[in-house]
C-alpha positions in Angstrom: -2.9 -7.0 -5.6 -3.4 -10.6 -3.7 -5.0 -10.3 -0.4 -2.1 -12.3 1.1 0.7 -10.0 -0.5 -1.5 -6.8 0.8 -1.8 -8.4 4.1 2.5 -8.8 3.7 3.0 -5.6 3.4 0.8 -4.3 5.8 2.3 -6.3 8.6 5.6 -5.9 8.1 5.4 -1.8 7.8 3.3 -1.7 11.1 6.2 -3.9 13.1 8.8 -2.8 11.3 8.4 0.5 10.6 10.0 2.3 13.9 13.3 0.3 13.5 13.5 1.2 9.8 13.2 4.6 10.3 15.8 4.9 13.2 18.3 3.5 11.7 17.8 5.6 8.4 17.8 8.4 10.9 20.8 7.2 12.2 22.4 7.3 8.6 20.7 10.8 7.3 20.6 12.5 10.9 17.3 13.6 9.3 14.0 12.1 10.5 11.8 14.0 8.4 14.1 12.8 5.8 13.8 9.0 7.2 10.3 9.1 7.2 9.9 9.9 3.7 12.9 7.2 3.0 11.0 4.9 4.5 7.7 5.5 2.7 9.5 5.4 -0.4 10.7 1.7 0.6 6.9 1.3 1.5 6.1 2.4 -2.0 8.5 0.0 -3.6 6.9 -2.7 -1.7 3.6 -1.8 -2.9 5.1 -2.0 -6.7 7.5 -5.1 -6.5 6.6 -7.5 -3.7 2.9 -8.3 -5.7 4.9 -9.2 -9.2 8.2 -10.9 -7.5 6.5 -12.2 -3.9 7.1 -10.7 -0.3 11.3 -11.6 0.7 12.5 -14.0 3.2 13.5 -11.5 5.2 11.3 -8.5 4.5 12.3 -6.4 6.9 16.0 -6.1 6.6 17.0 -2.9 4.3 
């Protein structure tokens, strides 16, 4: 994986982690379940973002 896409991902989970998970709490009422949502997103990240680039807007769901 590129340094720079690593670096990406690694930012973006650390400041936007805590809103990502609210609001899929919001959605699940769950935030056991909202944690692992959101690690699955992180996973996806990890598989995509290196072959197709980091978004625009990484953050938004």
């Amino acid at each position: 994986m590129a340094e720079a896409t690593q670096r990406a991902i690694e930012a973006v989970w650390r400041i936007e982690r805590s809103r990502i998970v609210a609001g899929v709490a919001r959605l699940v009422r769950d935030v056991g379940l909202a944690e692992d949502l959101a690690q699955d997103a992180l996973i996806a990240a990890l598989e995509h973002w290196p072959q197709d680039g980091v978004p625009d807007n990484p953050g938004a769901g």
